[in-house]
C-alpha positions as CSV (number, residue, x, y, z in Angstrom):
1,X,-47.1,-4.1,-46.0
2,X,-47.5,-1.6,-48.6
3,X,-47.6,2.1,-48.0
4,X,-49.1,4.7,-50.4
5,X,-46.0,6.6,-52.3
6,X,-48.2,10.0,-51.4
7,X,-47.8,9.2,-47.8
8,X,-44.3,8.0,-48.1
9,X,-43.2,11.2,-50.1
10,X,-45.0,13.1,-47.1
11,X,-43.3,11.0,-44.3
12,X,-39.9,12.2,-46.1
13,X,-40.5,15.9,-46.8
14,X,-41.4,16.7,-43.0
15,X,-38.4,14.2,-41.6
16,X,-36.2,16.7,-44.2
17,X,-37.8,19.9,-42.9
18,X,-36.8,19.2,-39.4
19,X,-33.7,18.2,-39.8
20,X,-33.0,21.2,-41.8
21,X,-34.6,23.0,-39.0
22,X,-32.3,21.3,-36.3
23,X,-29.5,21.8,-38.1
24,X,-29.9,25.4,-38.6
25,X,-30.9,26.2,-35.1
26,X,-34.0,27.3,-36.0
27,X,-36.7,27.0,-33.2
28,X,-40.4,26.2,-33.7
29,X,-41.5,30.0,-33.4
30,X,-39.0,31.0,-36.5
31,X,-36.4,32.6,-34.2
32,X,-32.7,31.8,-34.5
33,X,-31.2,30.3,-31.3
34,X,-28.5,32.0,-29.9
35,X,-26.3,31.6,-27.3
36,X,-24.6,35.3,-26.7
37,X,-26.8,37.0,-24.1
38,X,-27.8,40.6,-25.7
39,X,-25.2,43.4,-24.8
40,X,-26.0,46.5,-23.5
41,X,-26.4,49.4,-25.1
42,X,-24.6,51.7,-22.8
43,X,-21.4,49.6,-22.5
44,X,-21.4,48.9,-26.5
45,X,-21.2,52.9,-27.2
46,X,-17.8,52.6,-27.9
47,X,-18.6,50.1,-30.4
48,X,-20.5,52.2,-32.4
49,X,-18.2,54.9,-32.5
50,X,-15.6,52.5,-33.7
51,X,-17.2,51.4,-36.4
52,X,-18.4,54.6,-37.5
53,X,-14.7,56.1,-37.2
54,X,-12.6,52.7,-38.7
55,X,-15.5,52.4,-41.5
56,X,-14.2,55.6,-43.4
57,X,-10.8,54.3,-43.7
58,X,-11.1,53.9,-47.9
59,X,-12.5,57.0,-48.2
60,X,-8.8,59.0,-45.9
61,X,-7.3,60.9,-49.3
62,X,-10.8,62.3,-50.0
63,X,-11.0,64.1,-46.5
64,X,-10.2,67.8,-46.1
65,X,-7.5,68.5,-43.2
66,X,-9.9,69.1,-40.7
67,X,-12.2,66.5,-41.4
68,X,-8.5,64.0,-40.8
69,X,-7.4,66.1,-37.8
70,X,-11.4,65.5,-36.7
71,X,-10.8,61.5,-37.3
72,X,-7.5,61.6,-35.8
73,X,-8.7,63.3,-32.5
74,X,-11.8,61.2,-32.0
75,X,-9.4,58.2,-32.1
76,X,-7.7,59.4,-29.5
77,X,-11.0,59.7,-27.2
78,X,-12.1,56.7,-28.4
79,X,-8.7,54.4,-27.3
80,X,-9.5,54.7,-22.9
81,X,-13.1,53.5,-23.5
82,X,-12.0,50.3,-25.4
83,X,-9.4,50.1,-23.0
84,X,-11.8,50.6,-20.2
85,X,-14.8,48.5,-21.4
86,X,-16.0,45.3,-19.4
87,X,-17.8,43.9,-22.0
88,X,-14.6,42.3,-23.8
89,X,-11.7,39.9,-22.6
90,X,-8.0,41.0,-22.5
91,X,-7.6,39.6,-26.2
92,X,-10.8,41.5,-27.7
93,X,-9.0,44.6,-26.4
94,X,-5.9,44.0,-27.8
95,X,-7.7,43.5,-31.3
96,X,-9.6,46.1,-30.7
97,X,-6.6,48.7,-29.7
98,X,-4.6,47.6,-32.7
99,X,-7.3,48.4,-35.0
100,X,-8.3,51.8,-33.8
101,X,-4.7,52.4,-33.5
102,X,-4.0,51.4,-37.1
103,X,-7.1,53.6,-37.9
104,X,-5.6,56.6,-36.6
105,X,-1.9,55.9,-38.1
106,X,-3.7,56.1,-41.5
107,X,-5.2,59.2,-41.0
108,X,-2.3,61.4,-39.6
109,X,-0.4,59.7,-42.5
110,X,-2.6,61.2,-44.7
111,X,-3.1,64.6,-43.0
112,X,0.5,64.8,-42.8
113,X,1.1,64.1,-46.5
114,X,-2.1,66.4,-47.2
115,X,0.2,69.2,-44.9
116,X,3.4,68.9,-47.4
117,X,1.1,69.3,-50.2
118,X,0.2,72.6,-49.0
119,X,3.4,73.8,-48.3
């Protein structure tokens, strides 16, 4: 039996396609499957405000003193709503605390050092 090489080459490129397709979780409609149910958006406040807070952490010497105290003090508001969220296990807290907490320890080492200066 012989089968056309244009056929063949076809037969080939589609058998690719969906294997690449399967193996990248891709579904039919062009969505990527997941499996972590959507959070929601009031419980993952917290997780903005982390970000937003921990995400200036290169930037510490360049902050004025009250822009550091700011940080330091909305660290400190931020810790019992990690520690109080339902959305993570015990070890998503803990990673979660030590973070913020080393957050915070950076910027009261720097207002602290920025206080000498002054003095």
């Amino acid at each position: 039996m012989f089968v056309n090489p244009k056929f063949k080459t076809m037969i080939v490129t589609v058998l690719l396609f969906m294997g690449l397709a399967a193996f990248s979780g891709v579904l039919a409609r062009g969505a990527p499957q997941s499996s972590a149910a959507p959070a929601n958006p009031a419980q993952e406040t917290w997780r903005k405000e982390f970000d937003d807070v921990c995400g200036k952490t290169q930037d510490a010497m360049t902050f004025s003193t009250e822009e550091l105290t700011a940080l330091v003090r909305r660290c400190d508001a931020l810790l019992p709503q990690i520690e109080k969220t339902a959305t993570l296990n015990e070890t998503g807290k803990k990673v979660y605390v030590g973070r913020l907490r080393k957050c915070r320890g950076l910027y009261a080492y720097v207002l602290d050092e920025k206080k000498k200066e002054k003095k």
